[in-house]
mmJSON file of the N, C-alpha and C atoms, coordinates in Angstrom:
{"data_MODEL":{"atom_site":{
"group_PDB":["ATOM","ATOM","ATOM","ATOM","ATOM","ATOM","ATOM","ATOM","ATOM","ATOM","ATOM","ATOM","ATOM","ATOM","ATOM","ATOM","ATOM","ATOM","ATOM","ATOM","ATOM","ATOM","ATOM","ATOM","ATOM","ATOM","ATOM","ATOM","ATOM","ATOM","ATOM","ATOM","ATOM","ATOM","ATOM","ATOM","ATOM","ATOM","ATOM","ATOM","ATOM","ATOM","ATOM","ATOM","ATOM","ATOM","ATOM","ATOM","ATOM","ATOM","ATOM","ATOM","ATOM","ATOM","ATOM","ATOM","ATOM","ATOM","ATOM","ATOM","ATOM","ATOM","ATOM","ATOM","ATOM","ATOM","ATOM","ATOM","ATOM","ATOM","ATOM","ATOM","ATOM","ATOM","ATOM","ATOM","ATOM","ATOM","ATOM","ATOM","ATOM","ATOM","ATOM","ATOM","ATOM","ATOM","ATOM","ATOM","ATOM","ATOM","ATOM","ATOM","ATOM","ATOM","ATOM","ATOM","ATOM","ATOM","ATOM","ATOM","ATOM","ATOM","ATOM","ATOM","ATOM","ATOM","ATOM","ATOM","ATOM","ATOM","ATOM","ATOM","ATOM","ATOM","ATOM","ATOM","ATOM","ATOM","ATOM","ATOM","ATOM","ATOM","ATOM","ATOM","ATOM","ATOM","ATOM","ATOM","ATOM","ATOM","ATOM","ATOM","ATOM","ATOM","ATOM","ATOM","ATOM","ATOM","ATOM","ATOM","ATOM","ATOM","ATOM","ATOM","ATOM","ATOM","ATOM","ATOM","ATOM","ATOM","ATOM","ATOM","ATOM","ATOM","ATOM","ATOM","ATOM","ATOM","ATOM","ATOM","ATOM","ATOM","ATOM","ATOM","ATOM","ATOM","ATOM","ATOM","ATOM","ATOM","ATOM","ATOM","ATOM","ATOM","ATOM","ATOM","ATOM","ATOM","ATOM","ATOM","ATOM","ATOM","ATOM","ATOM","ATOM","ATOM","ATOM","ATOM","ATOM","ATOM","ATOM","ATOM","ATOM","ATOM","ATOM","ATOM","ATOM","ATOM","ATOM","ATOM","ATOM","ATOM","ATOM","ATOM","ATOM","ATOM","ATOM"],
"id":[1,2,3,4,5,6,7,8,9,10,11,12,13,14,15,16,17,18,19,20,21,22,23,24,25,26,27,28,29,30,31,32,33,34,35,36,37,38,39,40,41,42,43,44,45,46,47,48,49,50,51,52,53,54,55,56,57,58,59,60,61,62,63,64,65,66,67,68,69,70,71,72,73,74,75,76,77,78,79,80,81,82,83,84,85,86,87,88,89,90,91,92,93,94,95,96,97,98,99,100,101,102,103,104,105,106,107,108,109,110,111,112,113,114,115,116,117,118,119,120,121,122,123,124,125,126,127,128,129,130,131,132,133,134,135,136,137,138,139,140,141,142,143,144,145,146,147,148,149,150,151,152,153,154,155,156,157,158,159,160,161,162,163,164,165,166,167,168,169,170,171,172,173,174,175,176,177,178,179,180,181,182,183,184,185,186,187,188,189,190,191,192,193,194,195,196,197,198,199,200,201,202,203,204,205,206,207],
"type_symbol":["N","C","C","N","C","C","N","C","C","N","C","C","N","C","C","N","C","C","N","C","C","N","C","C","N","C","C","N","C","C","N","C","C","N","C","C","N","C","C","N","C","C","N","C","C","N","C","C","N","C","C","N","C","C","N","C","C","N","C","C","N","C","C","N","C","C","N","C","C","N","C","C","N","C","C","N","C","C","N","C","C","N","C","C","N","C","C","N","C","C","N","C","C","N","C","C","N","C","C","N","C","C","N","C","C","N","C","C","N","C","C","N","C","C","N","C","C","N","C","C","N","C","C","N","C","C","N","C","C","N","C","C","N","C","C","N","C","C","N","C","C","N","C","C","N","C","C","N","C","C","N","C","C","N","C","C","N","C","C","N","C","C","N","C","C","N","C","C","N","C","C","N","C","C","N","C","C","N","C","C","N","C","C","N","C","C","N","C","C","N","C","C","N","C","C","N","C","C","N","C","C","N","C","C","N","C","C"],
"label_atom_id":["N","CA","C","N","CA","C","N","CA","C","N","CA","C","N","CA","C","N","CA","C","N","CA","C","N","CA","C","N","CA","C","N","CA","C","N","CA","C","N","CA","C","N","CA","C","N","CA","C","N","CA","C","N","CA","C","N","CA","C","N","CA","C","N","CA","C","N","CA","C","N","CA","C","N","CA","C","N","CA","C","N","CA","C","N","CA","C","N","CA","C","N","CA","C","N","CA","C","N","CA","C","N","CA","C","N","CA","C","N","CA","C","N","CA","C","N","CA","C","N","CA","C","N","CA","C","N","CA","C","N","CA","C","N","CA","C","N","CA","C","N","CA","C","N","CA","C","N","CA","C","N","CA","C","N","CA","C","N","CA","C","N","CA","C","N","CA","C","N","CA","C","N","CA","C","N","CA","C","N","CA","C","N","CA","C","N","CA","C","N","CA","C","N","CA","C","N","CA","C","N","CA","C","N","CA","C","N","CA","C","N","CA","C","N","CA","C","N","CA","C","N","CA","C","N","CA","C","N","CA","C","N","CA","C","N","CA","C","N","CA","C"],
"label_alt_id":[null,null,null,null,null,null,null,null,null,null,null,null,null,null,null,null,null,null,null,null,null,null,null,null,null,null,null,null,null,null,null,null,null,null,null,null,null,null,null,null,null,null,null,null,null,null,null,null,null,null,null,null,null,null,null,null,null,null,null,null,null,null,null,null,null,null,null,null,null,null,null,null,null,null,null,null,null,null,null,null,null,null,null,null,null,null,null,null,null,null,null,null,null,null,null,null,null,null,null,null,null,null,null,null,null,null,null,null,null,null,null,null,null,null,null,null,null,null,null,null,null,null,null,null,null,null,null,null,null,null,null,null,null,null,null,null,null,null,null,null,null,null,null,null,null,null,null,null,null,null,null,null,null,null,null,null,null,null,null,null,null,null,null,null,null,null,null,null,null,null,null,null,null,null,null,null,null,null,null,null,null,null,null,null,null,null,null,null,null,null,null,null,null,null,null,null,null,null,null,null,null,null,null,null,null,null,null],
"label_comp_id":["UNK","UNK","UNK","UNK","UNK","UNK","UNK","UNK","UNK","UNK","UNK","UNK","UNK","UNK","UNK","UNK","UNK","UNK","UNK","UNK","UNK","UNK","UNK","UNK","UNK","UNK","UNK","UNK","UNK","UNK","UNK","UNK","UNK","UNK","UNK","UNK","UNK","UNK","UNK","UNK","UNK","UNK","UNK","UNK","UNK","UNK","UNK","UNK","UNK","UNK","UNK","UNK","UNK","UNK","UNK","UNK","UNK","UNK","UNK","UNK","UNK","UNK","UNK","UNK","UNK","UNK","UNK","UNK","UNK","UNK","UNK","UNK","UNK","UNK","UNK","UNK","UNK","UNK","UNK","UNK","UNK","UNK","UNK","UNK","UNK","UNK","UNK","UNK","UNK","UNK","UNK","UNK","UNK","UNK","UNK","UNK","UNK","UNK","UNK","UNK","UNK","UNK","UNK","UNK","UNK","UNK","UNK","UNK","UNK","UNK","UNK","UNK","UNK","UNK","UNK","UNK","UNK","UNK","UNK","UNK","UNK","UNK","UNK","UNK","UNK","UNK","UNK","UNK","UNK","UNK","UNK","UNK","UNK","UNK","UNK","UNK","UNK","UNK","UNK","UNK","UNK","UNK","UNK","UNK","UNK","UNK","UNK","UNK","UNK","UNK","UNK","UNK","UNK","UNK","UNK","UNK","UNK","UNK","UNK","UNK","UNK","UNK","UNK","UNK","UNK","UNK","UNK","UNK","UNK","UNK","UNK","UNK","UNK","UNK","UNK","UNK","UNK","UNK","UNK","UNK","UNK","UNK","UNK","UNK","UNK","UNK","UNK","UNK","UNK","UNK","UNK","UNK","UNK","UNK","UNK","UNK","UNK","UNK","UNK","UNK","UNK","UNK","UNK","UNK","UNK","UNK","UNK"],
"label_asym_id":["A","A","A","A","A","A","A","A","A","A","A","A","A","A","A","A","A","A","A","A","A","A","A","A","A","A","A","A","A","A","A","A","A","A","A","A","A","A","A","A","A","A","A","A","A","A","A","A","A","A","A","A","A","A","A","A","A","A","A","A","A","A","A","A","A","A","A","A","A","A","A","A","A","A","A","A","A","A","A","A","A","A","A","A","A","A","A","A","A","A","A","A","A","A","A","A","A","A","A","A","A","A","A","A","A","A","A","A","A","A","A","A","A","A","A","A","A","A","A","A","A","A","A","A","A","A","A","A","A","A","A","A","A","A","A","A","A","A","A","A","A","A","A","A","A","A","A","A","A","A","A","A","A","A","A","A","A","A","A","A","A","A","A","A","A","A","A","A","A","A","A","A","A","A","A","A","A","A","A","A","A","A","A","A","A","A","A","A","A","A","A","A","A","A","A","A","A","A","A","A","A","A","A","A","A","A","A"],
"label_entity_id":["1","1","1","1","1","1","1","1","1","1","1","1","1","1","1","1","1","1","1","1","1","1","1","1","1","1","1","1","1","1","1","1","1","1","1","1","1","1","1","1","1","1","1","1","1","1","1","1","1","1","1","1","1","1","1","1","1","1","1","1","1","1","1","1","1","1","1","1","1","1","1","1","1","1","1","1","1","1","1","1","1","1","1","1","1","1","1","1","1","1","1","1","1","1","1","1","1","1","1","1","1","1","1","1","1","1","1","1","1","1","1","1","1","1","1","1","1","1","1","1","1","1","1","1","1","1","1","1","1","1","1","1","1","1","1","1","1","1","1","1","1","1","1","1","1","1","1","1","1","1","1","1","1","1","1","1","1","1","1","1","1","1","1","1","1","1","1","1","1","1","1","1","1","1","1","1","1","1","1","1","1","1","1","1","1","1","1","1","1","1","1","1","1","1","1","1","1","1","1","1","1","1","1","1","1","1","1"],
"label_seq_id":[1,1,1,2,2,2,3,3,3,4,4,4,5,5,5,6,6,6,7,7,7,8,8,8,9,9,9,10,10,10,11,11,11,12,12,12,13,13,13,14,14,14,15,15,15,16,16,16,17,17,17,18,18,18,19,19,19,20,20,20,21,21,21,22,22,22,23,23,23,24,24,24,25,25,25,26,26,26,27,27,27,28,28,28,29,29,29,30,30,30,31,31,31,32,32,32,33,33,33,34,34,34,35,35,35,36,36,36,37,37,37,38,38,38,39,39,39,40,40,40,41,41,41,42,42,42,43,43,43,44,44,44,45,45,45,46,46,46,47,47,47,48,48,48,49,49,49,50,50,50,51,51,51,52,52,52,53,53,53,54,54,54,55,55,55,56,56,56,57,57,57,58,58,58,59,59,59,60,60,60,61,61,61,62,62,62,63,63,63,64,64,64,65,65,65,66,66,66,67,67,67,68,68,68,69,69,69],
"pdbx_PDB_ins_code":[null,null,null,null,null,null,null,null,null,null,null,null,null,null,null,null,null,null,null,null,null,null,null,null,null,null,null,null,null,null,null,null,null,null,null,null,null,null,null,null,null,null,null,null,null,null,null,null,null,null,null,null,null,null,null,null,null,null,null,null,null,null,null,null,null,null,null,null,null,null,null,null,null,null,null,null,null,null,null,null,null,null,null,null,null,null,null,null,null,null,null,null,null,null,null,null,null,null,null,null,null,null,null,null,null,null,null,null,null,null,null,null,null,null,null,null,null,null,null,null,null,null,null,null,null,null,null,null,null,null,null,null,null,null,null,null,null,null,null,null,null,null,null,null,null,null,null,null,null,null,null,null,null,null,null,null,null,null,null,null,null,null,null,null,null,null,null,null,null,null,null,null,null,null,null,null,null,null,null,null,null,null,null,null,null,null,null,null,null,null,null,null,null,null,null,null,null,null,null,null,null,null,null,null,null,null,null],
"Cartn_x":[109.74,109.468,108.99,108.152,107.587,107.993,107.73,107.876,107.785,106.434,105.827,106.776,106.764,107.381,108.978,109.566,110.903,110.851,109.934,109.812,109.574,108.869,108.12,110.248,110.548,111.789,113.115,113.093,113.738,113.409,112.294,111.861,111.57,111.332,111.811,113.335,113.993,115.751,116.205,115.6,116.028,115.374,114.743,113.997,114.643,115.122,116.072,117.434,118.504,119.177,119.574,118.379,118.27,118.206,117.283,117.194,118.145,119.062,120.568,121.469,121.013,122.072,121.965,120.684,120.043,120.575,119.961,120.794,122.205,123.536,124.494,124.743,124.104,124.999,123.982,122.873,122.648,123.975,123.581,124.985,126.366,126.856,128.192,128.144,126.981,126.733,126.407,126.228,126.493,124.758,123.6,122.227,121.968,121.05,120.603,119.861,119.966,119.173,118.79,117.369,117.54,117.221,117.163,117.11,115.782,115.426,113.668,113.169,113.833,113.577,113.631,114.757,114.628,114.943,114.962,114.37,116.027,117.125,118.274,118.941,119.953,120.646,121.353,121.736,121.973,124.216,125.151,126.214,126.972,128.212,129.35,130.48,130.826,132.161,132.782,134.669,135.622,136.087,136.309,136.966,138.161,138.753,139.77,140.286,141.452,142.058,140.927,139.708,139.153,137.937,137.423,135.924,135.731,135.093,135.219,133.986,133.94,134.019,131.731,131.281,129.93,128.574,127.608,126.631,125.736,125.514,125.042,124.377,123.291,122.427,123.344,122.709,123.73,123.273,122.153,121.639,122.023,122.394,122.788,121.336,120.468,118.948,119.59,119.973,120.584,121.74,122.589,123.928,124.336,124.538,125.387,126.58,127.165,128.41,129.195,129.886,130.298,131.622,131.879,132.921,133.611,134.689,135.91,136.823,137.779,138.227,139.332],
"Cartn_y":[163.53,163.46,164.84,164.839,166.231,166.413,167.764,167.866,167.39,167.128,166.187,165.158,164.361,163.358,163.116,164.117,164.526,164.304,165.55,165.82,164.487,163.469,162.091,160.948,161.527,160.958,161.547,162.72,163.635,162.801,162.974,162.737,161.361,160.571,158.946,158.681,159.715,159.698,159.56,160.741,161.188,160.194,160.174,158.735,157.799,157.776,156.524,156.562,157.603,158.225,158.04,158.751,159.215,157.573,156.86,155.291,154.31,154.264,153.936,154.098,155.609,156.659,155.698,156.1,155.5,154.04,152.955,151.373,152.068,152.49,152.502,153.273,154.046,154.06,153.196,152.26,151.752,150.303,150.402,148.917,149.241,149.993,150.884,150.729,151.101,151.809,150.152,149.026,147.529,147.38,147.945,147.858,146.38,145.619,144.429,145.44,144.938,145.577,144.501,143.922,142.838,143.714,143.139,143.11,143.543,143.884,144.573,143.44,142.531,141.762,140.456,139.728,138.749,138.051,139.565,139.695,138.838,138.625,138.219,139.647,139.378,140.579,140.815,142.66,143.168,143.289,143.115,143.05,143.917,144.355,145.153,144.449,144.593,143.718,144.89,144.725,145.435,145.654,146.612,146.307,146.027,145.311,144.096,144.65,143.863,144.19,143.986,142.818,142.565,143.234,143.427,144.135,145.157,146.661,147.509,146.992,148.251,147.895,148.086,147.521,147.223,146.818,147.167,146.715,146.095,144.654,143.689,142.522,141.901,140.596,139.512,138.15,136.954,136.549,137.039,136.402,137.978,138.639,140.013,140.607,140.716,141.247,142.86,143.017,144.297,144.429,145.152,145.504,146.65,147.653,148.941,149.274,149.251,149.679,150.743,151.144,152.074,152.72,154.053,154.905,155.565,154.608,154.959,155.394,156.472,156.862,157.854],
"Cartn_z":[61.213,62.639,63.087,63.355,64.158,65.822,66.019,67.064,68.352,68.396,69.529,69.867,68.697,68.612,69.314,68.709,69.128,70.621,71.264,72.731,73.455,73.141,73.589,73.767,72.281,72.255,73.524,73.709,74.599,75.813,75.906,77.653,77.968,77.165,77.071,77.593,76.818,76.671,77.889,78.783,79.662,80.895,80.872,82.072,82.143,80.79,80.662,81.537,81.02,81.719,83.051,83.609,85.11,85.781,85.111,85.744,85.821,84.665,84.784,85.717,85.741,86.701,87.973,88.681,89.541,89.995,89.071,88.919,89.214,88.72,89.159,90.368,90.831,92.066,93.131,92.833,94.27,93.914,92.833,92.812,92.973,92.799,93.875,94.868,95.306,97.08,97.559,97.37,97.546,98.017,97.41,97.631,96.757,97.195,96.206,95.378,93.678,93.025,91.825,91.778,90.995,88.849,88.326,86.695,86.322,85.794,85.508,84.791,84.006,82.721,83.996,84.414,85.006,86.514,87.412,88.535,89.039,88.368,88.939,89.699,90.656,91.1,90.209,89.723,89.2,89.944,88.929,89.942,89.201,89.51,89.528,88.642,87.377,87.094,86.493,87.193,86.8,85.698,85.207,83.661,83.862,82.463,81.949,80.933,80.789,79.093,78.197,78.595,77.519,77.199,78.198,78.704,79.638,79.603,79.771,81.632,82.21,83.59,82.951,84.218,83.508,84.747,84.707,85.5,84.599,85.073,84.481,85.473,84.923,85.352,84.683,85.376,85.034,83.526,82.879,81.781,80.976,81.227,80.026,79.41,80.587,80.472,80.466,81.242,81.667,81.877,81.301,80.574,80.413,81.677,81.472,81.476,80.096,80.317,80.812,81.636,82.231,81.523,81.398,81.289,81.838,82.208,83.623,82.984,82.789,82.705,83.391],
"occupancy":[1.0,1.0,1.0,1.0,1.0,1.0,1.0,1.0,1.0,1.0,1.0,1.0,1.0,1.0,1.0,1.0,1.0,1.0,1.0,1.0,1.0,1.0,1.0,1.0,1.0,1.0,1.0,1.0,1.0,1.0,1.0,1.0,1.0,1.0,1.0,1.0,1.0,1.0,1.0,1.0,1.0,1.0,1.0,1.0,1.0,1.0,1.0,1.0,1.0,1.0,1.0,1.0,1.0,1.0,1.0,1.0,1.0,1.0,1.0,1.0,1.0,1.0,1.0,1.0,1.0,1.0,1.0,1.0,1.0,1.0,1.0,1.0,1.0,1.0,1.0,1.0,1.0,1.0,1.0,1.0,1.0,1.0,1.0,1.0,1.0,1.0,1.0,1.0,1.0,1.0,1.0,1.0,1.0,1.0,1.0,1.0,1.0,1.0,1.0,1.0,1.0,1.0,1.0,1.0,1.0,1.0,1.0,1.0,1.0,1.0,1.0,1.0,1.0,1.0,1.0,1.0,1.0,1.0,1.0,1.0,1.0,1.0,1.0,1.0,1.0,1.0,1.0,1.0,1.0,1.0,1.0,1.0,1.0,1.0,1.0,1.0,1.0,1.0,1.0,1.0,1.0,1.0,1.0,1.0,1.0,1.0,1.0,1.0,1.0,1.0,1.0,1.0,1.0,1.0,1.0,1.0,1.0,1.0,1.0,1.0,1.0,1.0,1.0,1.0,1.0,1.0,1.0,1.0,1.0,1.0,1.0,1.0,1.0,1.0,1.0,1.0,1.0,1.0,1.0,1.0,1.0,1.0,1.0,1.0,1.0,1.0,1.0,1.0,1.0,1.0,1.0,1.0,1.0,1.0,1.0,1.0,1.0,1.0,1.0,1.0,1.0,1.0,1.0,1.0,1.0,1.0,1.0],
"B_iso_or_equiv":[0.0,0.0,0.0,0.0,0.0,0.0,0.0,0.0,0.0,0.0,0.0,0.0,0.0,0.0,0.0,0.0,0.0,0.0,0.0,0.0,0.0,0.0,0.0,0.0,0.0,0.0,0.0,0.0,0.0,0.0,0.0,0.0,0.0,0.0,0.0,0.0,0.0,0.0,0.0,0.0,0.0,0.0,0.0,0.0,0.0,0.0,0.0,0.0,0.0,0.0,0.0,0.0,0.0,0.0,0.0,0.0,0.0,0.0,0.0,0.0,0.0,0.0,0.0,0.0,0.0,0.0,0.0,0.0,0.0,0.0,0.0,0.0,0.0,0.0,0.0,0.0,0.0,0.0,0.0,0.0,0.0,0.0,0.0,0.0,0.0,0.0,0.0,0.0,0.0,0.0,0.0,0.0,0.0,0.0,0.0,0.0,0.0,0.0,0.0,0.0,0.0,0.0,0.0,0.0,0.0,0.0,0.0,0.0,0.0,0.0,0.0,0.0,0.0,0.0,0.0,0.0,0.0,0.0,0.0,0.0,0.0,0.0,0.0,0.0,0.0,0.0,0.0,0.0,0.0,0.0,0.0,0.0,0.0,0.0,0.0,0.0,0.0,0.0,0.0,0.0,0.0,0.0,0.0,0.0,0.0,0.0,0.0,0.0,0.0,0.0,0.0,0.0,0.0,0.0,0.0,0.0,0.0,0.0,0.0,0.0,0.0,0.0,0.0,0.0,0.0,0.0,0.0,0.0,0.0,0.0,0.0,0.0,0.0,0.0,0.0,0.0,0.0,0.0,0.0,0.0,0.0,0.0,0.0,0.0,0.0,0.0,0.0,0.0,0.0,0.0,0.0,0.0,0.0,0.0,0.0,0.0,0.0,0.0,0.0,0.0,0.0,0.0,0.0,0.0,0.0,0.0,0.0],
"pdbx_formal_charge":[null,null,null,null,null,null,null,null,null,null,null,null,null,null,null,null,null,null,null,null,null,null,null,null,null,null,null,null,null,null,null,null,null,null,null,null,null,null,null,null,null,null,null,null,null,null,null,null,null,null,null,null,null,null,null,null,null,null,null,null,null,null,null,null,null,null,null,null,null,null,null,null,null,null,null,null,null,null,null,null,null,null,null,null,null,null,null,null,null,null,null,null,null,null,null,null,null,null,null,null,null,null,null,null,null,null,null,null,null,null,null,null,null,null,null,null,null,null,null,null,null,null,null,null,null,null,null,null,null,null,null,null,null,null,null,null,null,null,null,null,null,null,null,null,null,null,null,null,null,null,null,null,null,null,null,null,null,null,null,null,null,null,null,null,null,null,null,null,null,null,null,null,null,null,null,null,null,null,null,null,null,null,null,null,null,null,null,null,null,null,null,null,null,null,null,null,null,null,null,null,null,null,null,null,null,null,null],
"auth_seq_id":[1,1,1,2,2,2,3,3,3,4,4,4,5,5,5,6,6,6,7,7,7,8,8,8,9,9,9,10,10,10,11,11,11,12,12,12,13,13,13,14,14,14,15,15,15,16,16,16,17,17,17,18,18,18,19,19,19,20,20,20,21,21,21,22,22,22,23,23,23,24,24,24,25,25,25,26,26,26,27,27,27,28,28,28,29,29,29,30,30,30,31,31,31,32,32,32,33,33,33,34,34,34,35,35,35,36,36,36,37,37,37,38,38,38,39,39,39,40,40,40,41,41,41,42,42,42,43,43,43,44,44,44,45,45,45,46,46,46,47,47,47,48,48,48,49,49,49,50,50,50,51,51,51,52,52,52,53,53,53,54,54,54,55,55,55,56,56,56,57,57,57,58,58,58,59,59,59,60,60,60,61,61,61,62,62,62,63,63,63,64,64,64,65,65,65,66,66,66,67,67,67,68,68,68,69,69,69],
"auth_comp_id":["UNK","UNK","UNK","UNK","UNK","UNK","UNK","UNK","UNK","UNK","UNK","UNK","UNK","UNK","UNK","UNK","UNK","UNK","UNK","UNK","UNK","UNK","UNK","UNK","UNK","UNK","UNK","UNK","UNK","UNK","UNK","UNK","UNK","UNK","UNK","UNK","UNK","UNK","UNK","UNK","UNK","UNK","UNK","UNK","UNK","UNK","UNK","UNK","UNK","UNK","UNK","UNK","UNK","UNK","UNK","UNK","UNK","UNK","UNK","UNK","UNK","UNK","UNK","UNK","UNK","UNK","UNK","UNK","UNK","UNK","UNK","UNK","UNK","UNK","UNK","UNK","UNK","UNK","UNK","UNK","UNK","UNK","UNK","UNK","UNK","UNK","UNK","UNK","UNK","UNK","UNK","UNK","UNK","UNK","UNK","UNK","UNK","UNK","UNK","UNK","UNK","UNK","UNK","UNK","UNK","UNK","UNK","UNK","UNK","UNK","UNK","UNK","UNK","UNK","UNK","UNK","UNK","UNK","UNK","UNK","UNK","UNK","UNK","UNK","UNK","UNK","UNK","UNK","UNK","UNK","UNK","UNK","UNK","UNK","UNK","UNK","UNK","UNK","UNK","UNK","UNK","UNK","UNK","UNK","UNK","UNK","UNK","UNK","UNK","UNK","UNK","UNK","UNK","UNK","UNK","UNK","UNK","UNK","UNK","UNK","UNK","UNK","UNK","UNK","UNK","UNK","UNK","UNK","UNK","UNK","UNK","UNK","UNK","UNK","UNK","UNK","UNK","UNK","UNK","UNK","UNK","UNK","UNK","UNK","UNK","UNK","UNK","UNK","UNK","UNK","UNK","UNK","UNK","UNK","UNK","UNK","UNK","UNK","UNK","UNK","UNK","UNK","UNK","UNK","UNK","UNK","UNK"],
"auth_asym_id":["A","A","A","A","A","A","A","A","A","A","A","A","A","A","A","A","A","A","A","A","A","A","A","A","A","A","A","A","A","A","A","A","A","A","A","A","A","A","A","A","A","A","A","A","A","A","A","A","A","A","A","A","A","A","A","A","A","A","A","A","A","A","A","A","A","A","A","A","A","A","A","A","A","A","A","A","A","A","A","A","A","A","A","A","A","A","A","A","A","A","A","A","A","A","A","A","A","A","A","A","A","A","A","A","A","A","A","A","A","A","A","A","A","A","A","A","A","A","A","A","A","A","A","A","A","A","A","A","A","A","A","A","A","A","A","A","A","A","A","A","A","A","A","A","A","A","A","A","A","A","A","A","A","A","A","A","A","A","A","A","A","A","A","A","A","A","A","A","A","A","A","A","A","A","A","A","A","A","A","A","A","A","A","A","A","A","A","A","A","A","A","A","A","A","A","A","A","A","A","A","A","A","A","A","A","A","A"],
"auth_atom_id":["N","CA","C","N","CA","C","N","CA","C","N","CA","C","N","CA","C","N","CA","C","N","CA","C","N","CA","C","N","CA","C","N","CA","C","N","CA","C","N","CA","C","N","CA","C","N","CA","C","N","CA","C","N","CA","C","N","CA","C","N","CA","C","N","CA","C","N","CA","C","N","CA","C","N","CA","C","N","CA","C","N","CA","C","N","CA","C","N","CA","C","N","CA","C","N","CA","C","N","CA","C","N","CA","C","N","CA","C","N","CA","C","N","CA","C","N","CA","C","N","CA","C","N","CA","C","N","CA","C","N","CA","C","N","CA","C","N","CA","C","N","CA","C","N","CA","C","N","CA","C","N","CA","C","N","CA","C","N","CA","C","N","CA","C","N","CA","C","N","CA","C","N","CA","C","N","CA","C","N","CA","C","N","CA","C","N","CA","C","N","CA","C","N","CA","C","N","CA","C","N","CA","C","N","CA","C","N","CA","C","N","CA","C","N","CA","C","N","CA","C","N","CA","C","N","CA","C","N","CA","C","N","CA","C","N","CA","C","N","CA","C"],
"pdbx_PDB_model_num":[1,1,1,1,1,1,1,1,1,1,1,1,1,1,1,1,1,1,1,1,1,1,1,1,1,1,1,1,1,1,1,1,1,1,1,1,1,1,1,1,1,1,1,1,1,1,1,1,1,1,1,1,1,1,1,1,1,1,1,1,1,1,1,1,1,1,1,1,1,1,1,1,1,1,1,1,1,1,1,1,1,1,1,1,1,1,1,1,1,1,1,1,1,1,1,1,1,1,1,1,1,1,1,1,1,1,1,1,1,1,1,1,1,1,1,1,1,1,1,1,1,1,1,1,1,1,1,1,1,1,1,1,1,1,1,1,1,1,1,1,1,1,1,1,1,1,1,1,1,1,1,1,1,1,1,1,1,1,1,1,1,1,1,1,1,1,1,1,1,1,1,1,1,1,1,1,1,1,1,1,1,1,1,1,1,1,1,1,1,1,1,1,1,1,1,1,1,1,1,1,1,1,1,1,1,1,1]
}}}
């Protein structure tokens, strides 16, 4: 992997990141925010004994798991 490459990977990384970031706090802050993939609202579920706390679409297009701690 060369450099370039790396950098393309970095700053991909990071767009990524920041856009997540983004998706979670308008879905905190109680904004409609629909799914990029299937245009459903994007919602808030608590974590459980079984499943960790998570921002997610009804079809699991989009699936961020969150780290509450």
């Amino acid at each position: 992997m060369d450099l370039s490459a790396l950098e393309a990977l970095q700053k991909n990384s990071k767009r990524s990141y920041n856009d997540q970031k983004a998706i979670i706090k308008k879905v905190l802050a109680g904004r409609a925010v629909s799914c990029k993939v299937c245009r459903q609202p994007l919602m808030f579920n608590m974590a459980n004994q079984n499943q960790p706390a998570k921002v997610c679409c009804t079809k699991g297009c989009t699936d961020i798991e969150l780290d509450i701690s």
